[in-house]
mmCIF file of the N, C-alpha and C atoms, coordinates in Angstrom:
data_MODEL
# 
_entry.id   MODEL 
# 
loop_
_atom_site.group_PDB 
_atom_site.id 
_atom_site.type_symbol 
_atom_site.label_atom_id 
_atom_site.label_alt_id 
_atom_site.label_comp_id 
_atom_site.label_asym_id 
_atom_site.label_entity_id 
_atom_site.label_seq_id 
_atom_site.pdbx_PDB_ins_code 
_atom_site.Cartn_x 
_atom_site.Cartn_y 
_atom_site.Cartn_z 
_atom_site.occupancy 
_atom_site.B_iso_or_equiv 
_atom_site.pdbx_formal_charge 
_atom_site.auth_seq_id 
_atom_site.auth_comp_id 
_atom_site.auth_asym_id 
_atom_site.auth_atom_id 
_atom_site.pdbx_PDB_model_num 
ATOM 1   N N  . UNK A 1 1  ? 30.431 58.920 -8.682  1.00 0.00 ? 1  UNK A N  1 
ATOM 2   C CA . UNK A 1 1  ? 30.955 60.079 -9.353  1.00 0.00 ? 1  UNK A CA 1 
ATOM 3   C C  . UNK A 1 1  ? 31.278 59.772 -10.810 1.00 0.00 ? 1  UNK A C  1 
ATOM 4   N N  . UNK A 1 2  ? 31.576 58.519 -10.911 1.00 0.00 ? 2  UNK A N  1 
ATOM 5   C CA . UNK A 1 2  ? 31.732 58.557 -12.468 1.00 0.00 ? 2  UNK A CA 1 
ATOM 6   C C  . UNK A 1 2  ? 30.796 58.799 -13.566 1.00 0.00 ? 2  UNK A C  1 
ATOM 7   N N  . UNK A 1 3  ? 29.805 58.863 -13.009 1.00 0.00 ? 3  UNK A N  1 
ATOM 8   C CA . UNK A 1 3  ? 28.602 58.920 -13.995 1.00 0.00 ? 3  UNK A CA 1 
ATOM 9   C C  . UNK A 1 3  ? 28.305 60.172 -14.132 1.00 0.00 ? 3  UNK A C  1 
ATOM 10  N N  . UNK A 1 4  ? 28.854 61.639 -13.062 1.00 0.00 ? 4  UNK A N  1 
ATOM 11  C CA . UNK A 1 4  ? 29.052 62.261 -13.226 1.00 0.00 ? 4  UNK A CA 1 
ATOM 12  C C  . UNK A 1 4  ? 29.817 63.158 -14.250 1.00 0.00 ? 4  UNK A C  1 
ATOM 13  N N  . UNK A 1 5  ? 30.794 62.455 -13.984 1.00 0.00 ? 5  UNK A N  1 
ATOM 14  C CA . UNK A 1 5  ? 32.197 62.633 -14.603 1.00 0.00 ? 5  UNK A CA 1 
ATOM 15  C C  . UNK A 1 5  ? 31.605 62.705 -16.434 1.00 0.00 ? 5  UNK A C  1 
ATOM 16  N N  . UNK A 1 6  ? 31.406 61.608 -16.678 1.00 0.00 ? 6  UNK A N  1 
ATOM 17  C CA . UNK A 1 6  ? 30.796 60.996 -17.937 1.00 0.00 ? 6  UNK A CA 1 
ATOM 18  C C  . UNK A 1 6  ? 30.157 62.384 -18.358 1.00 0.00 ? 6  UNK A C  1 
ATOM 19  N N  . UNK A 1 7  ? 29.199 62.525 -17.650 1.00 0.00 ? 7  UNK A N  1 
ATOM 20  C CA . UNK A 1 7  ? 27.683 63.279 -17.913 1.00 0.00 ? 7  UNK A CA 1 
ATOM 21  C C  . UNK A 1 7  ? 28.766 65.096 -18.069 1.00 0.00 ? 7  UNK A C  1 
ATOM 22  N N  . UNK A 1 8  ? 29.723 65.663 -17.404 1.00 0.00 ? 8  UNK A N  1 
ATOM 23  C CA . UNK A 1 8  ? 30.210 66.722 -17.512 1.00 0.00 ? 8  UNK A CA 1 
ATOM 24  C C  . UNK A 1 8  ? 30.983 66.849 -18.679 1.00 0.00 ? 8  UNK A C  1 
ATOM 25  N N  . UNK A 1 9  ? 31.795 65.353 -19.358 1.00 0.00 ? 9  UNK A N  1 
ATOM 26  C CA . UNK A 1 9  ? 31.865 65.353 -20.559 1.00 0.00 ? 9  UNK A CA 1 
ATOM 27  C C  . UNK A 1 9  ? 31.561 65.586 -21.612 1.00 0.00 ? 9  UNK A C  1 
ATOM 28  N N  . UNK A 1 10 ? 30.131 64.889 -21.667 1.00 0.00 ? 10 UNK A N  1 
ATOM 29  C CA . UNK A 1 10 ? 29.722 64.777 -22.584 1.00 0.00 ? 10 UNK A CA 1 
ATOM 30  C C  . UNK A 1 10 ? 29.547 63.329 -23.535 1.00 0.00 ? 10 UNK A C  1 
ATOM 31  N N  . UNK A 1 11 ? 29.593 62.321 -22.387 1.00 0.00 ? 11 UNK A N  1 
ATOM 32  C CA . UNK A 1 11 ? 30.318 60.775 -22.821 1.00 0.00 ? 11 UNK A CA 1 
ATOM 33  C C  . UNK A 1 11 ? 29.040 59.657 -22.435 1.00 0.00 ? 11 UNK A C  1 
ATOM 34  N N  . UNK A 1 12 ? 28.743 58.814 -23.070 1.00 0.00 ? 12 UNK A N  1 
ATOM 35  C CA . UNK A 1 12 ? 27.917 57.732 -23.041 1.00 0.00 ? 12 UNK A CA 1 
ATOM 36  C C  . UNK A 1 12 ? 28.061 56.996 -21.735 1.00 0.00 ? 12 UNK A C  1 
ATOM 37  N N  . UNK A 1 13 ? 29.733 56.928 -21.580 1.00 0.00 ? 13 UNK A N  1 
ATOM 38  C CA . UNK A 1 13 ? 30.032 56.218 -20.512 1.00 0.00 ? 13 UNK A CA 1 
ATOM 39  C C  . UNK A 1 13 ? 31.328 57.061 -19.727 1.00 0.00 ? 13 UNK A C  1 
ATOM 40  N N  . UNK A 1 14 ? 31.595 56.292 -18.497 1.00 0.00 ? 14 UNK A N  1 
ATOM 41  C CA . UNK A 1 14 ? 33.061 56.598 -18.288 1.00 0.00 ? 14 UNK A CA 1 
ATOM 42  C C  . UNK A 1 14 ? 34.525 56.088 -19.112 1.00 0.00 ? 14 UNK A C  1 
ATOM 43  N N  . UNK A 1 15 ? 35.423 57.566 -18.830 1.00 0.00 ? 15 UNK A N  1 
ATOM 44  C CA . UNK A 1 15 ? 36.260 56.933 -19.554 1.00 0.00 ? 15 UNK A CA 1 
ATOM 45  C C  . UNK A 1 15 ? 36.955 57.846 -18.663 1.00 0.00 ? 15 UNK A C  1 
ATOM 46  N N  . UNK A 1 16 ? 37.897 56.928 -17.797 1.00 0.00 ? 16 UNK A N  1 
ATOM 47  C CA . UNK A 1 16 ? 39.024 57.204 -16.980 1.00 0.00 ? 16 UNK A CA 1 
ATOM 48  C C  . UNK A 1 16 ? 40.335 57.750 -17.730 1.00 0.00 ? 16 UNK A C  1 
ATOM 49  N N  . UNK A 1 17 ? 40.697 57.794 -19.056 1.00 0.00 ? 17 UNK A N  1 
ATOM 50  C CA . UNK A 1 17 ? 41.561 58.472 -20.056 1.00 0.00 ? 17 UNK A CA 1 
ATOM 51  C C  . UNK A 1 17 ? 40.962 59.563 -20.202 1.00 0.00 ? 17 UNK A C  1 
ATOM 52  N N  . UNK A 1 18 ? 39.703 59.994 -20.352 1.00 0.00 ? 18 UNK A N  1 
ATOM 53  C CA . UNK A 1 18 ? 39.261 61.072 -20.747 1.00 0.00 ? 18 UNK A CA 1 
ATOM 54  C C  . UNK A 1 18 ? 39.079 62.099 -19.675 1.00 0.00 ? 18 UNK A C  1 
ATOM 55  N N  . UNK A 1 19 ? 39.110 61.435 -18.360 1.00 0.00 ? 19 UNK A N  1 
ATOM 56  C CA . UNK A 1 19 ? 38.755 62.070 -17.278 1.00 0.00 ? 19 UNK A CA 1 
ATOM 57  C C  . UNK A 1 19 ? 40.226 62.964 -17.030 1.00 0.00 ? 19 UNK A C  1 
ATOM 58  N N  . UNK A 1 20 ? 41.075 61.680 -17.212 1.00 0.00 ? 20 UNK A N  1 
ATOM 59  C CA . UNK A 1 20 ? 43.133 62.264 -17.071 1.00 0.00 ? 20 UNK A CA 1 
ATOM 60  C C  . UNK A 1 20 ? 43.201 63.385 -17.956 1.00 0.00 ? 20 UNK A C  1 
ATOM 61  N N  . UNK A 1 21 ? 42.698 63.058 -18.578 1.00 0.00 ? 21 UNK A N  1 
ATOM 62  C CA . UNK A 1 21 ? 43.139 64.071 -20.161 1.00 0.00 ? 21 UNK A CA 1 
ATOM 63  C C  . UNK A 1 21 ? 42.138 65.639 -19.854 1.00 0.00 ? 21 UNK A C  1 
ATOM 64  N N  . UNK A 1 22 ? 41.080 65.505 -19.404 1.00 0.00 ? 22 UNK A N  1 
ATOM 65  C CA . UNK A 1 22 ? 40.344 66.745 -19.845 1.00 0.00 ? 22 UNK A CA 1 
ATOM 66  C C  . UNK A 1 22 ? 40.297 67.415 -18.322 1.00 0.00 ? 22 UNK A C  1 
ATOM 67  N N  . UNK A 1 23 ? 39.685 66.759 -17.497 1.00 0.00 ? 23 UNK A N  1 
ATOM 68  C CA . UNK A 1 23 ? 39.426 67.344 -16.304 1.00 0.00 ? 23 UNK A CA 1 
ATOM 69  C C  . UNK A 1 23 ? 40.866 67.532 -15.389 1.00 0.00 ? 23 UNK A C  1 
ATOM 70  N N  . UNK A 1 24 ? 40.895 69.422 -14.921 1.00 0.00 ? 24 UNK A N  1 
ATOM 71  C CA . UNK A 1 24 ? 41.316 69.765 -14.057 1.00 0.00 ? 24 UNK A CA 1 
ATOM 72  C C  . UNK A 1 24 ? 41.170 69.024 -12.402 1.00 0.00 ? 24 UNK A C  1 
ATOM 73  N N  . UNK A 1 25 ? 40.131 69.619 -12.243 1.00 0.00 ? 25 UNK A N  1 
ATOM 74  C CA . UNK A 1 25 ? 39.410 69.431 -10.473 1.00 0.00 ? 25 UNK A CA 1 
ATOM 75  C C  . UNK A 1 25 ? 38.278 69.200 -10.370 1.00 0.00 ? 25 UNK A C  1 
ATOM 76  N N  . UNK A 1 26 ? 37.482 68.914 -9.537  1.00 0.00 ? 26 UNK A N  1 
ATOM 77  C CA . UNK A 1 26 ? 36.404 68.482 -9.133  1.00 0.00 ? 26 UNK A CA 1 
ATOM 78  C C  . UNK A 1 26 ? 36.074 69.273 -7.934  1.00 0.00 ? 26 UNK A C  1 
ATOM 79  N N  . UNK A 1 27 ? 35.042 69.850 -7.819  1.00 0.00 ? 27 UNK A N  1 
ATOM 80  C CA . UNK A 1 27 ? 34.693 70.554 -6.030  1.00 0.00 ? 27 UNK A CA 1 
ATOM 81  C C  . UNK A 1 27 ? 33.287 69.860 -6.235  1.00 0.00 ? 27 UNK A C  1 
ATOM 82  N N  . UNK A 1 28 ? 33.183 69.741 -4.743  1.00 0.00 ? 28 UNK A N  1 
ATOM 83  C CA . UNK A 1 28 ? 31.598 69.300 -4.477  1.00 0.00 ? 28 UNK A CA 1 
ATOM 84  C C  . UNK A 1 28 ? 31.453 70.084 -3.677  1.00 0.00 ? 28 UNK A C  1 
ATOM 85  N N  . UNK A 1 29 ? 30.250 70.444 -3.992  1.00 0.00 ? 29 UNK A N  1 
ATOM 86  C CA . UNK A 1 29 ? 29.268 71.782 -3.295  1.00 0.00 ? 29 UNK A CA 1 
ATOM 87  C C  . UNK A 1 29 ? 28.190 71.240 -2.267  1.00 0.00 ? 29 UNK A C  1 
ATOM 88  N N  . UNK A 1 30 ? 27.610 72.235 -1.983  1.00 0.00 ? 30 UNK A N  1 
ATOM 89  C CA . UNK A 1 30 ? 26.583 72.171 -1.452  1.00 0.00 ? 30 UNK A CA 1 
ATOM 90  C C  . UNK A 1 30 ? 25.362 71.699 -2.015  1.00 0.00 ? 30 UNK A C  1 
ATOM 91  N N  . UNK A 1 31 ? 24.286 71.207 -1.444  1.00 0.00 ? 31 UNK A N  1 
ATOM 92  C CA . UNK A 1 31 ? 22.982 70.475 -2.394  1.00 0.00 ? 31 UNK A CA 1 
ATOM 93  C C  . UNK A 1 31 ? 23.243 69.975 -3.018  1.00 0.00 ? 31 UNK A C  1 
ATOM 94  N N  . UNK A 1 32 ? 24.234 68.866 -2.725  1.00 0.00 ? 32 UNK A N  1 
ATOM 95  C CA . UNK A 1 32 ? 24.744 67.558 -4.097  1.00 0.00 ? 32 UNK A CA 1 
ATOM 96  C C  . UNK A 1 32 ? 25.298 68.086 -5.358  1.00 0.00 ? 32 UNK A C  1 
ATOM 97  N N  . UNK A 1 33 ? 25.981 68.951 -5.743  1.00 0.00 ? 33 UNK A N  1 
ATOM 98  C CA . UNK A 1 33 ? 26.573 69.452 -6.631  1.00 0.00 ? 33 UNK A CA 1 
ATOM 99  C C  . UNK A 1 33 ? 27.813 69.652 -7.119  1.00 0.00 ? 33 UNK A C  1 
ATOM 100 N N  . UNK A 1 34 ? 28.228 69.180 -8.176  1.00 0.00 ? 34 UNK A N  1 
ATOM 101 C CA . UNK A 1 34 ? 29.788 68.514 -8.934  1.00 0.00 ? 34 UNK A CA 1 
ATOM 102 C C  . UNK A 1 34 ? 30.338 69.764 -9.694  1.00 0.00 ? 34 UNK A C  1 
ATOM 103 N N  . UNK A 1 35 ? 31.222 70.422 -8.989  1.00 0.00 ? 35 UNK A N  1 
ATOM 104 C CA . UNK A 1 35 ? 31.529 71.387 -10.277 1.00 0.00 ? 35 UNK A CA 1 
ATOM 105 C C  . UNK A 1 35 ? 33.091 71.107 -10.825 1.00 0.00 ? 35 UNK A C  1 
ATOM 106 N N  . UNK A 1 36 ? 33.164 70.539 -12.442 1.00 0.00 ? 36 UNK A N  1 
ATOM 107 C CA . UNK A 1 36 ? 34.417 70.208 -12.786 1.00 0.00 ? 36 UNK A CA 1 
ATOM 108 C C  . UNK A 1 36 ? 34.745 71.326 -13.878 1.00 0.00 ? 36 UNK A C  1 
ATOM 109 N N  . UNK A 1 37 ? 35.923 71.489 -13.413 1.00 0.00 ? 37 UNK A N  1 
ATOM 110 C CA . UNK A 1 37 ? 36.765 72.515 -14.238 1.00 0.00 ? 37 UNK A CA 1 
ATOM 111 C C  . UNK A 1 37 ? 37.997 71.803 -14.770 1.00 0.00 ? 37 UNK A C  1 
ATOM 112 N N  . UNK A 1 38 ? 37.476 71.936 -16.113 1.00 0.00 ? 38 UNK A N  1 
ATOM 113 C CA . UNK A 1 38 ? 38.808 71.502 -16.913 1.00 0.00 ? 38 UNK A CA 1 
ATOM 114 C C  . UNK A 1 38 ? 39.942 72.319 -17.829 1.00 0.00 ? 38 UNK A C  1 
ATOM 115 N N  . UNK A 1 39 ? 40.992 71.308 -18.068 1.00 0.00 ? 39 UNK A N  1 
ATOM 116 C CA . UNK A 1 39 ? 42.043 71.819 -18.251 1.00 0.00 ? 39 UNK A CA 1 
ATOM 117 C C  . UNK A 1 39 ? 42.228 73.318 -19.328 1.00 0.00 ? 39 UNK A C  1 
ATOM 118 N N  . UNK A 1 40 ? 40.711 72.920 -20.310 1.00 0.00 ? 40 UNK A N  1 
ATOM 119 C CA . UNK A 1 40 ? 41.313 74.592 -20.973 1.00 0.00 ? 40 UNK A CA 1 
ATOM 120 C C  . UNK A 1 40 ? 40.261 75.485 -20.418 1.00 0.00 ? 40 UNK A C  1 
ATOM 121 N N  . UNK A 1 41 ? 39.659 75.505 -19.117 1.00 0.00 ? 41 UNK A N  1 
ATOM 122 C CA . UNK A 1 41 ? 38.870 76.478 -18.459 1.00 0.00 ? 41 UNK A CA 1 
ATOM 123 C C  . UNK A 1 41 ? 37.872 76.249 -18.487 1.00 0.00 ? 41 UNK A C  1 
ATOM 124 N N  . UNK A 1 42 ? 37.182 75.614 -19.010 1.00 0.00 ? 42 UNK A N  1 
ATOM 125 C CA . UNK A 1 42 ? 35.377 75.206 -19.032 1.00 0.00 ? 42 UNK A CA 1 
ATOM 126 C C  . UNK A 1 42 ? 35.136 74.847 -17.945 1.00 0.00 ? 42 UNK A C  1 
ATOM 127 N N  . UNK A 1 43 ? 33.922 74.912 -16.982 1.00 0.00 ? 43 UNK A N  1 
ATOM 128 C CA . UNK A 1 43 ? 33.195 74.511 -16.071 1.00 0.00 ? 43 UNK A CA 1 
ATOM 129 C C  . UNK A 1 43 ? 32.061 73.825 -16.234 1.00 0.00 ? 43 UNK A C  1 
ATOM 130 N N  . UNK A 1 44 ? 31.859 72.853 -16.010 1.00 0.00 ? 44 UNK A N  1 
ATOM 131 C CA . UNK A 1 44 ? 30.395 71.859 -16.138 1.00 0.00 ? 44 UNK A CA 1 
ATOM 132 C C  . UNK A 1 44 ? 30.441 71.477 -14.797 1.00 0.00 ? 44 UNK A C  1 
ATOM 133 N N  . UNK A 1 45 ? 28.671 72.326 -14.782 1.00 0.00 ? 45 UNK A N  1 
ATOM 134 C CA . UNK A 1 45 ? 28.138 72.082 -13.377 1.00 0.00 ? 45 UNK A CA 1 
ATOM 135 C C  . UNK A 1 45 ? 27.159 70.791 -13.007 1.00 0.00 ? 45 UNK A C  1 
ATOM 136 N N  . UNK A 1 46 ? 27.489 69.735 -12.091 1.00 0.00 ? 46 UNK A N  1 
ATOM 137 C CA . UNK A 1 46 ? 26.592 68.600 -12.504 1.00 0.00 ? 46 UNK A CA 1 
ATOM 138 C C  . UNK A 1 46 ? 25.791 68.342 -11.055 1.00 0.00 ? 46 UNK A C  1 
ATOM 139 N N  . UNK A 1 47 ? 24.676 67.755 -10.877 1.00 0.00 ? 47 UNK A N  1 
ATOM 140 C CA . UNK A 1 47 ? 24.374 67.600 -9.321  1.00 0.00 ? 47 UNK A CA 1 
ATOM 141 C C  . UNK A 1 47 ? 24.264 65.945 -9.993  1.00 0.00 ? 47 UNK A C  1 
ATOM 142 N N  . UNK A 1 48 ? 24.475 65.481 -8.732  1.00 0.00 ? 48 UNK A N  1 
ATOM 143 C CA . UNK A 1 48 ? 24.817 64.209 -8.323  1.00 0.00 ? 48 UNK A CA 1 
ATOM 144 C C  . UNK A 1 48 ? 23.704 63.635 -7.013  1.00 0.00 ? 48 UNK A C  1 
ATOM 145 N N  . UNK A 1 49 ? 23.365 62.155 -7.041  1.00 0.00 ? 49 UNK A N  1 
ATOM 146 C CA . UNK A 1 49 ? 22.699 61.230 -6.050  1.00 0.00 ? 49 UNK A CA 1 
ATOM 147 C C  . UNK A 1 49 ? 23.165 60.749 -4.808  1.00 0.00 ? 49 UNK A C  1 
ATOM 148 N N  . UNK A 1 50 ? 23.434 60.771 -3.842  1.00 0.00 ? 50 UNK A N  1 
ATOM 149 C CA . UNK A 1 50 ? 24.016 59.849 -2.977  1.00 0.00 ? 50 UNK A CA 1 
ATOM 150 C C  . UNK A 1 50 ? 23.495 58.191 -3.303  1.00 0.00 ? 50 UNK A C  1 
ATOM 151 N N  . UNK A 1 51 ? 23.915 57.549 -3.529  1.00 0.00 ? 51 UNK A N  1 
ATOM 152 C CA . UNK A 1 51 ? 23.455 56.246 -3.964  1.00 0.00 ? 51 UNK A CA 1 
ATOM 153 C C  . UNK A 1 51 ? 22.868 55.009 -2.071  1.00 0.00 ? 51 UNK A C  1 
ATOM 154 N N  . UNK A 1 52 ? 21.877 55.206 -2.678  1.00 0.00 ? 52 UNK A N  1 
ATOM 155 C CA . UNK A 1 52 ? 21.567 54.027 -1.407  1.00 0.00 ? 52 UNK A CA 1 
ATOM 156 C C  . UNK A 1 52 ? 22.468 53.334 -0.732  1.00 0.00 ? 52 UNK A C  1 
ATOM 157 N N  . UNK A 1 53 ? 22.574 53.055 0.247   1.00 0.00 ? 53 UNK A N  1 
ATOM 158 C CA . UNK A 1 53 ? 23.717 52.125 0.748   1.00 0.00 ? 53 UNK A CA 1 
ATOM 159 C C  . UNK A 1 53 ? 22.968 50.780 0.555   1.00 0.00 ? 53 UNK A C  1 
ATOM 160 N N  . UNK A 1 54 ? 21.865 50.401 0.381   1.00 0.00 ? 54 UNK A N  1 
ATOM 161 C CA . UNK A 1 54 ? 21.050 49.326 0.488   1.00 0.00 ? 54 UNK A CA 1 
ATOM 162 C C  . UNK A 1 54 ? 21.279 48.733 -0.700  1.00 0.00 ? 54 UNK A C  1 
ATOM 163 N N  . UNK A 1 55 ? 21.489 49.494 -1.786  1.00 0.00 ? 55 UNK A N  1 
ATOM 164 C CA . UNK A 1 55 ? 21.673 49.258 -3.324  1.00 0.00 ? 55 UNK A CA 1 
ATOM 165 C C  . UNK A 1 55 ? 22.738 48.576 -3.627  1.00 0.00 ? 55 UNK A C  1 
ATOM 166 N N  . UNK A 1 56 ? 24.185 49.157 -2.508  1.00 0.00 ? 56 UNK A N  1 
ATOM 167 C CA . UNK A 1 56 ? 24.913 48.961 -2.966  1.00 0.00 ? 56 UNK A CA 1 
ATOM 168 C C  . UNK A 1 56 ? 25.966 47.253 -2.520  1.00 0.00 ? 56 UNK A C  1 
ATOM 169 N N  . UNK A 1 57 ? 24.335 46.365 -1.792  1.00 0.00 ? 57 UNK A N  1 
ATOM 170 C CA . UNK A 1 57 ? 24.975 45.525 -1.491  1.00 0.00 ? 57 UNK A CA 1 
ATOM 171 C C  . UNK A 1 57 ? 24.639 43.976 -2.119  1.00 0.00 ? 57 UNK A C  1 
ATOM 172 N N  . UNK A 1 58 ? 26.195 43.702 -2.133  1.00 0.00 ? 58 UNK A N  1 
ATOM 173 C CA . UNK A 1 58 ? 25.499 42.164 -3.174  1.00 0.00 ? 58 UNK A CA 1 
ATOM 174 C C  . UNK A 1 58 ? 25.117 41.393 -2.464  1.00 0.00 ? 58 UNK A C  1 
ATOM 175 N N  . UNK A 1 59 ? 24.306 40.392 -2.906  1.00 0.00 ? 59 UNK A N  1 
ATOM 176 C CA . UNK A 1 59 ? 24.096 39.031 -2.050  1.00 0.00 ? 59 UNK A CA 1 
ATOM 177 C C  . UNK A 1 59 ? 25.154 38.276 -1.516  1.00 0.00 ? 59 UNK A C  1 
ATOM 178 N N  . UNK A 1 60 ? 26.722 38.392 -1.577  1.00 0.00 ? 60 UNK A N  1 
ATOM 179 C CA . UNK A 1 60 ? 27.346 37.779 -0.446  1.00 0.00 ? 60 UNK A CA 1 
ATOM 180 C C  . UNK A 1 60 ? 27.435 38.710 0.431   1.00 0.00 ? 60 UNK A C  1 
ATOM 181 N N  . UNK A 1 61 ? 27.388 39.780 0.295   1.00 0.00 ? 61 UNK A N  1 
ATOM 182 C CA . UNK A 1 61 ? 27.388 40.774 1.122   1.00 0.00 ? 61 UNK A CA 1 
ATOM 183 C C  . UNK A 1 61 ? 26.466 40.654 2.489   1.00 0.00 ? 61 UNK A C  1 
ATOM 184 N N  . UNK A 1 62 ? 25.422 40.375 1.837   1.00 0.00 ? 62 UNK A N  1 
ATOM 185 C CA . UNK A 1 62 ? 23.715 40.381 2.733   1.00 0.00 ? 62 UNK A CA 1 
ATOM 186 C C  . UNK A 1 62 ? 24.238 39.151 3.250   1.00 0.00 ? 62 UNK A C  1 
ATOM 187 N N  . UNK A 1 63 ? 24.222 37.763 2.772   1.00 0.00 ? 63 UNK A N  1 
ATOM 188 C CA . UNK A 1 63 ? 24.355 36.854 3.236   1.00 0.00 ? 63 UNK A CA 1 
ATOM 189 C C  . UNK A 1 63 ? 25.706 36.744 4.861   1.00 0.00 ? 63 UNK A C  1 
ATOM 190 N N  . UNK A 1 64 ? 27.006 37.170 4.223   1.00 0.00 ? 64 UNK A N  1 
ATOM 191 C CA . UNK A 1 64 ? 27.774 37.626 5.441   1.00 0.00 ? 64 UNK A CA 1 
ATOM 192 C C  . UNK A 1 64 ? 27.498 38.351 6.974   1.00 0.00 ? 64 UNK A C  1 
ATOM 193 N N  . UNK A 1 65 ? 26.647 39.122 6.250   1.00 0.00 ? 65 UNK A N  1 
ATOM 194 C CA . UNK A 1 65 ? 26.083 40.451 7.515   1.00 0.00 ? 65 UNK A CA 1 
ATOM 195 C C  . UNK A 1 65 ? 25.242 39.707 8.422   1.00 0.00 ? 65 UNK A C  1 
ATOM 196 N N  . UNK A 1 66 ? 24.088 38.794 7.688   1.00 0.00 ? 66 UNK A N  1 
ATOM 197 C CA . UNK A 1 66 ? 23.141 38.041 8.264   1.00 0.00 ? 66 UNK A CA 1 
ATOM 198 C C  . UNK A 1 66 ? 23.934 36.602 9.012   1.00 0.00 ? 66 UNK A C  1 
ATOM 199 N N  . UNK A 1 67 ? 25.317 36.621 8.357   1.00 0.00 ? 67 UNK A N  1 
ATOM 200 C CA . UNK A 1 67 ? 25.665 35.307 9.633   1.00 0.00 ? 67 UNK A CA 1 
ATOM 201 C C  . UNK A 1 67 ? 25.826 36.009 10.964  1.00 0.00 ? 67 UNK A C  1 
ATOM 202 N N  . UNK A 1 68 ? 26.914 37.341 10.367  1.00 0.00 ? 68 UNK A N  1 
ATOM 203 C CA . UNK A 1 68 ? 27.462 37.829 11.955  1.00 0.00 ? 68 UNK A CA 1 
ATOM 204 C C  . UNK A 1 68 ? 26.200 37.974 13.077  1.00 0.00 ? 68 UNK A C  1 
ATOM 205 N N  . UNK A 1 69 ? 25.279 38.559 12.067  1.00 0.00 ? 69 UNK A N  1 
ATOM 206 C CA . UNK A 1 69 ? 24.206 38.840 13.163  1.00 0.00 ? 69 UNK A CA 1 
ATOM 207 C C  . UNK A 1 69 ? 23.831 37.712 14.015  1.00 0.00 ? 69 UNK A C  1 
ATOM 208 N N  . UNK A 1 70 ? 23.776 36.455 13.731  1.00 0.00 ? 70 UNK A N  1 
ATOM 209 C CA . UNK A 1 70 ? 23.112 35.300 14.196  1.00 0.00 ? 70 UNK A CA 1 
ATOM 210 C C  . UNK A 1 70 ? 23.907 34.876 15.168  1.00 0.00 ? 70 UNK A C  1 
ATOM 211 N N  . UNK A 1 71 ? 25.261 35.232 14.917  1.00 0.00 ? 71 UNK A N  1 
ATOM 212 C CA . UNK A 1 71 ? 26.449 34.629 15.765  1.00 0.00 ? 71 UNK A CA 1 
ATOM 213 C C  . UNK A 1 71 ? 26.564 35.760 16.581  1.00 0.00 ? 71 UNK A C  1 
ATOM 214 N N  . UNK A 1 72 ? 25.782 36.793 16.735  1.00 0.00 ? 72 UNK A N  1 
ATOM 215 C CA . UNK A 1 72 ? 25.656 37.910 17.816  1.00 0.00 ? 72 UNK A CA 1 
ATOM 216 C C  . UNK A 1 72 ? 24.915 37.902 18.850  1.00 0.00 ? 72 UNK A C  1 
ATOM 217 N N  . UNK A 1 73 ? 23.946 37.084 18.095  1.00 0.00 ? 73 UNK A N  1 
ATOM 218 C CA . UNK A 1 73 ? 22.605 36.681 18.820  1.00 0.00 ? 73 UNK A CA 1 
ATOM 219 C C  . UNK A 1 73 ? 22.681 35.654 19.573  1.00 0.00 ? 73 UNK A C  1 
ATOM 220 N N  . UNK A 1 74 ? 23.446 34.217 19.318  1.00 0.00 ? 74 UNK A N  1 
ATOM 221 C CA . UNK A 1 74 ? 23.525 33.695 20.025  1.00 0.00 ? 74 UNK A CA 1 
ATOM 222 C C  . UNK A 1 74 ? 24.575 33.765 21.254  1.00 0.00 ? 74 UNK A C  1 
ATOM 223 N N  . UNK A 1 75 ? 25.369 34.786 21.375  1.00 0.00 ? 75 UNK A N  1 
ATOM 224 C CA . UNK A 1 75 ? 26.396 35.505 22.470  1.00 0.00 ? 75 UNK A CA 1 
ATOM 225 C C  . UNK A 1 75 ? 25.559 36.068 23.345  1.00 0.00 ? 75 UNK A C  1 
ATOM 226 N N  . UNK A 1 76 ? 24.322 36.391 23.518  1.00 0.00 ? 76 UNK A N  1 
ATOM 227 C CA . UNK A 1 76 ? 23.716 37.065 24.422  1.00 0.00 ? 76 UNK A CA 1 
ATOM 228 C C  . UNK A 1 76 ? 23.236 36.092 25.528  1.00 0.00 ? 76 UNK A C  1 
# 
């Protein structure tokens, strides 16, 4: 969502001050869609990605998952 956030701004990046400061609320819609309404009434409508879950894992991550599994495997 932050990249959202950013993008309804108007901002290069996130900026969690700017988010406090300007944005009211956030609703998420239907068909992946961000609608933020801020504090002096503007609405910026944004659609948004679900991000891979596959993406979102680091290599200790992978590495961890792949012990349990082994130590699952050998319980059978």
């Amino acid at each position: 969502m932050h990249q959202s956030a950013a993008e309804a701004l108007g901002l290069a990046e996130y900026d969690d001050d700017a988010v406090r400061e300007q944005v009211a609320s956030v609703v998420s819609g239907a068909d992946h869609v961000l609608t933020f309404t801020m504090k002096d009434g503007r609405t910026a409508v944004v659609p948004w990605q679900n991000p891979s879950r596959a993406k979102s894992w680091t290599p200790e991550m992978k590495a961890e998952a792949s012990r349990r599994t082994k130590i699952q495997r050998r319980k059978r």
